[in-house]
DOGURO-539778 format. One line per 8 residues: number of its first residue (from 1); their letters; for each residue z, y, x of N, C-alpha, C. Coordinates in Angstrom, 2 decimals. Last residue first. Layout:
N
NUM	A	Z Y X Z Y X Z Y X; ...
***
This chain:
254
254	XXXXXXXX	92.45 118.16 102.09 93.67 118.73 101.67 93.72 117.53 100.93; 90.66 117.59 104.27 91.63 117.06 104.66 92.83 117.39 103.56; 88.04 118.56 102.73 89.08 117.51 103.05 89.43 116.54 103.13; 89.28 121.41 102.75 88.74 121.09 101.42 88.94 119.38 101.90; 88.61 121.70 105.68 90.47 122.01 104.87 90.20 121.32 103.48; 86.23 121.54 106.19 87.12 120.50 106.59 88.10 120.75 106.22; 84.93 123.64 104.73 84.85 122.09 103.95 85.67 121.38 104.86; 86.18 125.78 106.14 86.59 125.52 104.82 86.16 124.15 104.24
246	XXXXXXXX	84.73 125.24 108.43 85.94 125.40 108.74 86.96 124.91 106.91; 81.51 124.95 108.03 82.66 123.91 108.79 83.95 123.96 108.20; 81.70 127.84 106.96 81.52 127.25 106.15 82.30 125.46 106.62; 82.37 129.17 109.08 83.30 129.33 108.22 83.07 128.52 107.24; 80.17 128.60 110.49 81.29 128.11 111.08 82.58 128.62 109.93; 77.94 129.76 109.18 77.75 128.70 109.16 79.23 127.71 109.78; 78.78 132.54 109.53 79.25 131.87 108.13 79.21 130.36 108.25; 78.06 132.61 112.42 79.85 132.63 111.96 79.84 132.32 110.88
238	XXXXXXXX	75.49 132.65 112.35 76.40 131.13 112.92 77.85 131.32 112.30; 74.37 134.46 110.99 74.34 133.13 110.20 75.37 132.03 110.96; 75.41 136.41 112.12 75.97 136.05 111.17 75.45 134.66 110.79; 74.15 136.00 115.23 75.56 135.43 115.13 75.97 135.49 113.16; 71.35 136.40 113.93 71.83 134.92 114.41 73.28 134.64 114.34; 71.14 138.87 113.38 71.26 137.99 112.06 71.30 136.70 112.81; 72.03 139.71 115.90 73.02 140.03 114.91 72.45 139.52 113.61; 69.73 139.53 117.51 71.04 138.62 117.67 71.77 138.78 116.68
230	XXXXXXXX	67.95 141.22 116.11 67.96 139.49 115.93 69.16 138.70 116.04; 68.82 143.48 116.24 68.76 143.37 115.26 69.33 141.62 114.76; 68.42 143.86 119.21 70.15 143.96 118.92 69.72 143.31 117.38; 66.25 143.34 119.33 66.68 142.60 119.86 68.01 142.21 118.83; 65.19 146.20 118.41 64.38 144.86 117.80 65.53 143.48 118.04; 65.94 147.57 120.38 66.42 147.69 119.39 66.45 146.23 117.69; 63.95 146.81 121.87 65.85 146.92 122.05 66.20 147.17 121.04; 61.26 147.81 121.04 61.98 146.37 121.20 63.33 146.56 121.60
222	XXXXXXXX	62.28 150.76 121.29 62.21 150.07 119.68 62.30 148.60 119.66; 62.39 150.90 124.01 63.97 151.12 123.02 63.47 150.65 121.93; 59.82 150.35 124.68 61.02 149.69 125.07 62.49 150.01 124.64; 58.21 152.31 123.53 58.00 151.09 122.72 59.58 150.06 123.81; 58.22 155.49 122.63 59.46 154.79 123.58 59.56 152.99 123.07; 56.90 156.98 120.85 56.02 156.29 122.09 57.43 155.28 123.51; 57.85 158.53 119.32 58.46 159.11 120.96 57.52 158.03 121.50; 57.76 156.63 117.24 57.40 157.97 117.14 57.11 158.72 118.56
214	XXXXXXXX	59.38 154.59 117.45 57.94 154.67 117.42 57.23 155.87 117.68; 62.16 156.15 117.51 61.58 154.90 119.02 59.74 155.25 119.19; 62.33 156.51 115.23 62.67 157.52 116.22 61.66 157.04 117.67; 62.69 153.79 114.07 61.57 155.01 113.61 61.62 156.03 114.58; 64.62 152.51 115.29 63.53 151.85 115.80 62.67 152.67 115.55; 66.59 154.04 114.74 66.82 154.64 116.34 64.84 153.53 116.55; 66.60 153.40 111.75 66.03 154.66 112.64 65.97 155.27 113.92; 67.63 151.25 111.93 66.15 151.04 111.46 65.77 152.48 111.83
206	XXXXXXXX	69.91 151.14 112.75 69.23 150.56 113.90 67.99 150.79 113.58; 71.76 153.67 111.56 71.54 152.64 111.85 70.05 152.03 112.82; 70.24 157.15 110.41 71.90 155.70 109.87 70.99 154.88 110.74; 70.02 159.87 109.04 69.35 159.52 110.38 70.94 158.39 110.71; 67.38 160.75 106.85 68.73 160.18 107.18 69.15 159.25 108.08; 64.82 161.69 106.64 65.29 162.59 107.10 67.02 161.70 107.33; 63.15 160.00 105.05 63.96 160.96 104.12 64.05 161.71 104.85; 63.12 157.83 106.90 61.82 158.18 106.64 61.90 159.62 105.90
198	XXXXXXXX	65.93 156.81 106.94 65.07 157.43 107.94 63.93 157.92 107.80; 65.37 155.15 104.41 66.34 156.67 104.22 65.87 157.07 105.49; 64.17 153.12 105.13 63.31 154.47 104.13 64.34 155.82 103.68; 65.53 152.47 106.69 63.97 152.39 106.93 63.61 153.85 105.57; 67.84 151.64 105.49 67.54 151.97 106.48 66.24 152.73 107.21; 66.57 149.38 103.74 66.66 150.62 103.02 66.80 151.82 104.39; 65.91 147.28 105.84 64.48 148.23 104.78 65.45 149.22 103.86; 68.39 146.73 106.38 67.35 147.47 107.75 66.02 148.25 106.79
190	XXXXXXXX	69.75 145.78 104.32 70.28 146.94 105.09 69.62 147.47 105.67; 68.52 143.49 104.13 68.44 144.77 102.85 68.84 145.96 103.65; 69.26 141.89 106.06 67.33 142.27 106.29 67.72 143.48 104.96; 71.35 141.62 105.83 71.00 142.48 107.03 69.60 142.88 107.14; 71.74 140.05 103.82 72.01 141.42 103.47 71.65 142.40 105.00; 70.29 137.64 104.38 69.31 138.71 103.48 69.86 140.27 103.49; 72.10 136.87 106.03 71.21 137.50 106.70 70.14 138.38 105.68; 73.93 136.33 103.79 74.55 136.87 105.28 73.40 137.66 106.12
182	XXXXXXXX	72.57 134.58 102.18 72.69 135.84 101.64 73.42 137.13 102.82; 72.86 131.24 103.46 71.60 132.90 103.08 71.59 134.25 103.05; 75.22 131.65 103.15 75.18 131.75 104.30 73.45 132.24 104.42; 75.85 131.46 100.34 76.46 132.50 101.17 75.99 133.19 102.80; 74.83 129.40 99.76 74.37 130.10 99.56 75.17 131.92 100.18; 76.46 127.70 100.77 75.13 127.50 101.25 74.45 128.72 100.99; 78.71 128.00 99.56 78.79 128.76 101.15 77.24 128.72 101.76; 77.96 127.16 97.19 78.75 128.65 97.46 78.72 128.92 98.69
174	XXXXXXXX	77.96 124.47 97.41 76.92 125.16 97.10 77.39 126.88 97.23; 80.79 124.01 98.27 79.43 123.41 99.38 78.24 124.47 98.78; 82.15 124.77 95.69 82.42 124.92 97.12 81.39 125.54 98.06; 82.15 123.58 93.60 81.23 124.44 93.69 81.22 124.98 95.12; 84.63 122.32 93.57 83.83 121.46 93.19 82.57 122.38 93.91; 86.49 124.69 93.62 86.69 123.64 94.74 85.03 123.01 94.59; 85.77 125.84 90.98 85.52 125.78 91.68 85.45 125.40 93.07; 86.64 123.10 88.87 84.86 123.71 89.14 84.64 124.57 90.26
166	XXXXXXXX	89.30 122.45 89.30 88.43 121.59 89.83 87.02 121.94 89.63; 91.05 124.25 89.68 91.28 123.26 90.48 90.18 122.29 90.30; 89.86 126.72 88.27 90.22 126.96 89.45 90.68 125.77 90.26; 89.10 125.38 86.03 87.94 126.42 86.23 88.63 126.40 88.18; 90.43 124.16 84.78 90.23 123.37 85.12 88.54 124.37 85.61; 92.64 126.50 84.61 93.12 125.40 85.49 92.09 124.71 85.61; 91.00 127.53 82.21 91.61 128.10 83.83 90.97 126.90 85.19; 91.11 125.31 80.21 89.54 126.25 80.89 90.03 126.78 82.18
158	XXXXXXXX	94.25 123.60 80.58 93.33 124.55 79.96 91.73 125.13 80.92; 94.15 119.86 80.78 94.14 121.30 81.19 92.91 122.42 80.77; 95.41 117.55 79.19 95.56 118.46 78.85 95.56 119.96 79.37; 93.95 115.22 80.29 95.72 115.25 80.80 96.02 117.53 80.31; 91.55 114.99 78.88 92.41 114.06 79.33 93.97 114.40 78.91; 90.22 117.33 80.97 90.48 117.12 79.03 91.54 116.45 78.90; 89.98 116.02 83.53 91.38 116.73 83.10 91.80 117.61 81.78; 88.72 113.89 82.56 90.07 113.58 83.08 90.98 114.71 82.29
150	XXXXXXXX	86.08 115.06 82.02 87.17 114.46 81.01 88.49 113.94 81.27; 85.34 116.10 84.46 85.58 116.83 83.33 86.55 116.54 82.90; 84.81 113.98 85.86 86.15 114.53 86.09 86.62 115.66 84.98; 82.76 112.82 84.60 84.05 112.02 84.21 84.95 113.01 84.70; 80.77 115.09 85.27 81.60 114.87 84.09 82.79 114.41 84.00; 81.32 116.86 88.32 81.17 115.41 87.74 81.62 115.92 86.16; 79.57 120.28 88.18 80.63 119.44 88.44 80.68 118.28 87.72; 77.15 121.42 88.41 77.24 119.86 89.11 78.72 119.39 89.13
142	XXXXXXXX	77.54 123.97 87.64 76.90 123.14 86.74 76.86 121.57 87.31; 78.74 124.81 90.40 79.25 124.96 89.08 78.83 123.84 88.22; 76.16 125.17 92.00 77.21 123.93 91.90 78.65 124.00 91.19; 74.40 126.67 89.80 74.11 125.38 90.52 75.74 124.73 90.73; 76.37 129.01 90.72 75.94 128.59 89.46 75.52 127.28 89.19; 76.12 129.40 93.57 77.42 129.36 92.99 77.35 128.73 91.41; 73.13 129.70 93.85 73.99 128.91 94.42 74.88 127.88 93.63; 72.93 132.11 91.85 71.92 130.86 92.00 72.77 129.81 92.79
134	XXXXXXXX	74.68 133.96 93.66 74.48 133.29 92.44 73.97 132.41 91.71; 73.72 133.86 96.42 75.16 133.65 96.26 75.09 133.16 94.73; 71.14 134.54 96.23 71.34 133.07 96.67 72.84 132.86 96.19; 71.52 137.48 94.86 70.84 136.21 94.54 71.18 134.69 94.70; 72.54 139.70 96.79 73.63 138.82 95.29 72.83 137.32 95.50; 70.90 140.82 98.58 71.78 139.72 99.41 72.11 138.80 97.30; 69.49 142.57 97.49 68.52 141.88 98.35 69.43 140.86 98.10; 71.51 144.06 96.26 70.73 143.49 95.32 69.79 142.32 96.21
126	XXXXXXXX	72.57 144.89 98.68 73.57 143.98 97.72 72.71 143.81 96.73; 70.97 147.27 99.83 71.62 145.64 100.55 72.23 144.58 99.80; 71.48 148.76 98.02 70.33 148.01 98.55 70.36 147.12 98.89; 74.03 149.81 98.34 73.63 149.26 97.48 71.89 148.71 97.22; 73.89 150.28 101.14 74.87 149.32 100.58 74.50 148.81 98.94; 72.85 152.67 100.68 71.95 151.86 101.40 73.30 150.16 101.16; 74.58 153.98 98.73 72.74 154.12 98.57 72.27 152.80 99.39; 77.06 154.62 100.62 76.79 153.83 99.17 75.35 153.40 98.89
118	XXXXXXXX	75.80 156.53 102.50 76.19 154.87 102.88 76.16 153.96 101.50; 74.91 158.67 100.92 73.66 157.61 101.86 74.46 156.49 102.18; 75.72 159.40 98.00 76.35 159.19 98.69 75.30 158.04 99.46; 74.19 159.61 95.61 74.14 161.11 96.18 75.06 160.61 97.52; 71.89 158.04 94.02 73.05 157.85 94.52 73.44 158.82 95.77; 69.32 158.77 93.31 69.85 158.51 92.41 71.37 158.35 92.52; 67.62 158.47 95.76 67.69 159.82 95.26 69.22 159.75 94.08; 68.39 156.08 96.58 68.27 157.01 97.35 68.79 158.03 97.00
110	XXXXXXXX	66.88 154.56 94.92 67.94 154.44 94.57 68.80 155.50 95.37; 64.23 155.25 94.70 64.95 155.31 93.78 66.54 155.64 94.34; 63.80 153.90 97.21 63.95 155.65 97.22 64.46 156.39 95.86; 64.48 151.13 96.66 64.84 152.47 97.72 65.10 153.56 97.59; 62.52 150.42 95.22 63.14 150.88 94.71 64.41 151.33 95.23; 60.68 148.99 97.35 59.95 149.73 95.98 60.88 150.49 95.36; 62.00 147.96 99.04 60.84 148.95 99.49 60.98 149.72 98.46; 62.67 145.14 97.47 63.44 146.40 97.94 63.45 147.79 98.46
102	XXXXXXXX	60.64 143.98 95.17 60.76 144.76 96.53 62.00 145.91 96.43; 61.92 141.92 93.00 61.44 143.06 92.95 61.48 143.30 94.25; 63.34 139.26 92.46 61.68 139.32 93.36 61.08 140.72 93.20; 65.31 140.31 91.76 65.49 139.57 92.95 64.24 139.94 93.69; 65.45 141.12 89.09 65.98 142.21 90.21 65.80 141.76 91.42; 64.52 138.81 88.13 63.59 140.51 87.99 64.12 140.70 88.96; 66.52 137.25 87.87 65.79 137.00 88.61 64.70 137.91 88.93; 68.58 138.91 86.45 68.78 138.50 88.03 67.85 138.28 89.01
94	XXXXXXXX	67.37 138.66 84.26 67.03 140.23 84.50 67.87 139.92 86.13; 67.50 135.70 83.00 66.42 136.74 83.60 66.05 137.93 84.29; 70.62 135.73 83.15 69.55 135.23 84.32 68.35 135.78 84.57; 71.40 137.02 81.34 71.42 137.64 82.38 70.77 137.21 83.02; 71.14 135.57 78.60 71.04 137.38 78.86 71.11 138.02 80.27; 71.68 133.17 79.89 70.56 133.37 78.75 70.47 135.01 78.86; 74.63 133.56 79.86 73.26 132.77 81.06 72.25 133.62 80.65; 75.22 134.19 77.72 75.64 134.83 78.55 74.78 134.55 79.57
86	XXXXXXXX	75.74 131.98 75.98 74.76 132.99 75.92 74.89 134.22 76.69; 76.86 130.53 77.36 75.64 130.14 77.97 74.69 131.05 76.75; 79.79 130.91 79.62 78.87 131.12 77.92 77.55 130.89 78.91; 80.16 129.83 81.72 81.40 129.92 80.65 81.02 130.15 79.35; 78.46 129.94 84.02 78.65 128.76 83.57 80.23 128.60 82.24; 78.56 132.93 83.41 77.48 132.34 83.13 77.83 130.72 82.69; 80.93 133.23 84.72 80.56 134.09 83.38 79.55 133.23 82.93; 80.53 132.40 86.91 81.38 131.90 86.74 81.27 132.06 85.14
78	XXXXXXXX	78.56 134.37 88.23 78.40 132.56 88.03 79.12 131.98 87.50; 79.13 137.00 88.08 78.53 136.48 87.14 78.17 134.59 86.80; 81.34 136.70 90.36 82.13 136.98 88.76 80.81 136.36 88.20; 79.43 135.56 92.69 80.37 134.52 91.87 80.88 134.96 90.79; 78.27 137.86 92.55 77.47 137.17 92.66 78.00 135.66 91.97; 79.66 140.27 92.87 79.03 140.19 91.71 79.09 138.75 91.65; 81.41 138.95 95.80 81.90 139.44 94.08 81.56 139.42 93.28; 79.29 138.73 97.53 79.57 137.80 97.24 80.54 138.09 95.73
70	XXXXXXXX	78.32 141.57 97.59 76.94 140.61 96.92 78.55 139.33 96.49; 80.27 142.81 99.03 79.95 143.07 97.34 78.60 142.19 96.59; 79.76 141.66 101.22 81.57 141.17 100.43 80.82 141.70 98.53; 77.58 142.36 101.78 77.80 140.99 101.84 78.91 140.80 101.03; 77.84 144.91 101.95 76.72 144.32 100.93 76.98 142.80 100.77; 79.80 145.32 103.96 79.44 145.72 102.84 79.41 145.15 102.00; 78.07 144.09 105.78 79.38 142.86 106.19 79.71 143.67 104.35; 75.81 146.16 106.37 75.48 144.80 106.18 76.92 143.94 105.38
62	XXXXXXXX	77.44 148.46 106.89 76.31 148.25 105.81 76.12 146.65 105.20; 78.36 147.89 109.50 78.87 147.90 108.37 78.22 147.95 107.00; 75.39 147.09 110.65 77.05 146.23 110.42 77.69 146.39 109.26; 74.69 149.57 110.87 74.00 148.77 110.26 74.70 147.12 109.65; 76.93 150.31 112.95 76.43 151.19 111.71 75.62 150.35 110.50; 76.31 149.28 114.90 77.31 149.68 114.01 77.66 149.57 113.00; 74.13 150.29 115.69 74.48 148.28 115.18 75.71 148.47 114.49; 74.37 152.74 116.55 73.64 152.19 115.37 73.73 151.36 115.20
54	XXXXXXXX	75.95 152.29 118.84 77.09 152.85 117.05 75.47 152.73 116.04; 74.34 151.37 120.22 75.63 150.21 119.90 76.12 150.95 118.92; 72.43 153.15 120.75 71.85 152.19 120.03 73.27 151.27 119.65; 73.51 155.33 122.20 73.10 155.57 121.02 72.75 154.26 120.43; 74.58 154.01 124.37 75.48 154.83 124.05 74.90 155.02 122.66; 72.57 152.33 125.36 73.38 151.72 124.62 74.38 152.75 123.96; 70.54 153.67 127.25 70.60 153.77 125.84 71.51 153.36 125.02; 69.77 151.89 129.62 69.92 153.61 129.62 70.15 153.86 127.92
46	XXXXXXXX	70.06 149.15 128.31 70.98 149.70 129.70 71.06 151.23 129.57; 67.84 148.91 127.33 69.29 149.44 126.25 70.15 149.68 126.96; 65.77 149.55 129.20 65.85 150.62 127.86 67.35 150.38 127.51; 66.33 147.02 130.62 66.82 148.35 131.52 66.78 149.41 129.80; 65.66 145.16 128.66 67.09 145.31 128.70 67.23 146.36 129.61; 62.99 145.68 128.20 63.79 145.84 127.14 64.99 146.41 128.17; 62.41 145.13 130.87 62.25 146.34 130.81 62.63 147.02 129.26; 62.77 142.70 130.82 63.23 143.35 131.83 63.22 144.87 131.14
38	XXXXXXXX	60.62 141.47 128.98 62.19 141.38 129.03 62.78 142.17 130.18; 57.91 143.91 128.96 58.40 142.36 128.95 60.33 142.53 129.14; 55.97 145.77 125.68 56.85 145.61 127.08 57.64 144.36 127.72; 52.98 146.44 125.17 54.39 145.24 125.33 54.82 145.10 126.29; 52.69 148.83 125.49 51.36 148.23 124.58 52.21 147.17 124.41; 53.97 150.44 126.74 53.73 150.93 126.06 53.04 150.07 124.70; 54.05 149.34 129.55 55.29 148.95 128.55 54.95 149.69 127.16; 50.01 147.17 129.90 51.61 148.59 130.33 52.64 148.38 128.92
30	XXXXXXXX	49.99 144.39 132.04 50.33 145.08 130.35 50.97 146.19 130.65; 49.19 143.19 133.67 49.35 144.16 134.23 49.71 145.17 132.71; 49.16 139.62 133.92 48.31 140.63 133.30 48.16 142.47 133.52; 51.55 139.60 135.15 50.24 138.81 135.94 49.02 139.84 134.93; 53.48 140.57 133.93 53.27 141.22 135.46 51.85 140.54 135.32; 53.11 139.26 131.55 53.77 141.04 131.73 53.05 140.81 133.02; 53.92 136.83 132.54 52.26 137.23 131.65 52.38 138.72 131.79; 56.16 137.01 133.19 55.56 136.46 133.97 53.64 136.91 133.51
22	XXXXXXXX	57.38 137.27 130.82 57.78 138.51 132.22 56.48 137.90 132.40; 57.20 135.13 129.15 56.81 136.78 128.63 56.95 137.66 129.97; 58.29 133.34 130.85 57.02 133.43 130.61 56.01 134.86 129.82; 60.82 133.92 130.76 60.49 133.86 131.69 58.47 133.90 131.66; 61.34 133.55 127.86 61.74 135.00 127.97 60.46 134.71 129.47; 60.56 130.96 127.36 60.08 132.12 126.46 59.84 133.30 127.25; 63.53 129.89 128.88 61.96 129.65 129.49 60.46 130.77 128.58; 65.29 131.18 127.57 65.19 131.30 128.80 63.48 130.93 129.65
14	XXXXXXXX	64.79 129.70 124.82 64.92 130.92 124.82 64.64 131.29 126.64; 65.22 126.72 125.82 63.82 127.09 125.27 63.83 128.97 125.60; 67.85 126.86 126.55 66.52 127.10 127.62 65.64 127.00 127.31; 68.85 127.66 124.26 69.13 128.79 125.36 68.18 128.44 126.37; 68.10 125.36 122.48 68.18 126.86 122.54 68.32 127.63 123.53; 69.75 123.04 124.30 68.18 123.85 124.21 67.60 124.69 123.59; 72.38 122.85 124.33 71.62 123.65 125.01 70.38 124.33 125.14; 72.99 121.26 122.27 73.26 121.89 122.04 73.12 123.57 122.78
6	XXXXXX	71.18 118.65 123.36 70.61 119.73 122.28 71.46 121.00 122.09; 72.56 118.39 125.76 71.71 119.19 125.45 70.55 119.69 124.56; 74.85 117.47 124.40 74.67 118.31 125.19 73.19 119.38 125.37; 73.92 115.50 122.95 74.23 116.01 122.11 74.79 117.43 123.15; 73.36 113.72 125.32 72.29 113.98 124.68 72.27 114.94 123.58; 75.77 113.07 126.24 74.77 113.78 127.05 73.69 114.36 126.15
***
C-alpha cells in the first residue's frame, strides 16, 4: 500500500498544484496575459498542436542527437584517458573549460561557423550534454577493484580483454549515472541554442514557437509550450533511468 502511493504521489501532488493554480486564476481574476492557469494552457495547445508537436519534434531530434554523440565522445575519451594518463593530463583540462563555459556564449559562434542549423544546434547540445557522460565513465573506470586487476594479469589477459570484460562492465553503474544526467542536459543544450538560432531568424523547435509566443503577447502558447518542454525532460530522465534498471539487472543476472 504504501509503495502505492508513493508511487502515486507525484501525480496528486501534481493534480492538487495544478487545481490550486486554477483556483487562484479565477479567485484572483489574473488575466491570461500576466498567468495564465491550467485550463487555458491546455485549450492554447488544443488550438495549436499542429505547430507545437513537429516543434517537440524537432527539438527531440536535436536532443536524442546530442545525446548518442555526447555518449561516443564522451566514453572514446574515458577510455583514452583511463589508458594514458598523459593523455588525461592534456585533455581533462580543456573538458573541463568547455563544460563551465556558457552555452549562450558560444552559440552564435558556433552558428555562424557551422553552415548546416541542425548540425550547429546538435552541436551545442553535445558540448552541454559530453561532460557527466565523461567524468562519469572515467570515475568508474578508475574504480575498477585491483585484486581483479591482478587476476586477470594473473591468467594472462591482454589490455583489450581486460578493458572489455572487466573495466568496462565494471564502469557500468557510473556510465548510466552519468548518462542519465546528460539526457536532460542535452535537452536543456538543445533549447538555449534553439533560442539563439531563433533570435538569427531560424525558425527550429520549441525554443522558437516559445520566442514567437512572447512576442505575439500569446502568453498561453509560450506556457504550452513551456509544458511540452518539461514533460519531455521528465520522460527522458525516466526512460534512461529504466534503461539503466534494465541493464544492471542483465549485468546481474549474467
Amino acid at each position: 500500500m504504501n509503495r502505492s502511493l508513493e508511487r502515486a504521489a507525484p501525480f496528486l501532488f501534481g493534480l492538487i498544484g495544478l487545481a490550486l493554480w486554477q483556483g487562484a486564476v479565477w479567485a484572483l481574476a489574473v488575466p491570461a496575459y500576466v498567468l495564465p492557469g491550467p485550463l487555458a494552457i491546455g485549450a492554447a495547445y488544443l488550438g495549436d498542436y499542429r505547430v507545437l508537436d513537429p516543434a517537440l519534434l524537432s527539438t527531440l531530434t536535436v536532443t536524442l542527437t546530442a545525446l548518442a554523440a555526447a555518449t561516443a565522445i564522451g566514453v572514446t575519451l574515458a577510455v583514452a584517458m583511463s589508458a594514458s594518463a598523459l593523455f588525461r593530463a592534456a585533455i581533462q583540462p580543456w573538458a573541463v573549460i568547455l563544460q563551465v563555459t556558457p552555452v549562450v556564449a558560444i552559440a552564435p559562434l558556433i552558428i555562424i561557423w557551422v553552415n548546416q542549423p541542425f548540425i550547429a544546434l546538435v552541436v551545442c547540445a553535445t558540448i552541454v550534454a559530453f561532460f557527466p557522460i565523461l567524468s562519469n565513465t572515467a570515475a568508474g573506470l578508475a574504480a575498477t577493484p585491483p585484486e581483479l586487476l591482478d587476476l586477470f594479469r594473473l591468467n594472462g589477459a591482454s589490455r583489450w580483454q581486460m578493458l572489455f570484460l572487466l573495466r568496462l562492465p565494471s564502469a557500468l553503474p557510473a556510465f548510466l549515472v552519468g548518462l542519465r544526467i546528460s539526457g536532460t542536459l542535452a535537452l536543456v543544450g538543445a533549447v538555449v541554442a534553439e533560442f539563439v538560432a531563433g533570435s538569427g531568424g531560424f525558425a527550429s523547435g520549441l525554443a522558437y514557437s516559445i520566442i514567437e509566443a512572447s512576442y505575439r503577447l500569446e502568453i498561453p502558447r509560450m506556457f504550452a509550450a513551456l509544458v511540452l518542454l518539461g514533460v519531455s525532460g521528465i520522460m527522458i530522465y525516466t526512460a534512461l533511468g529504466l534503461l539503466a534498471r534494465f541493464l544492471l539487472r542483465r549485468r546481474g543476472s549474467a
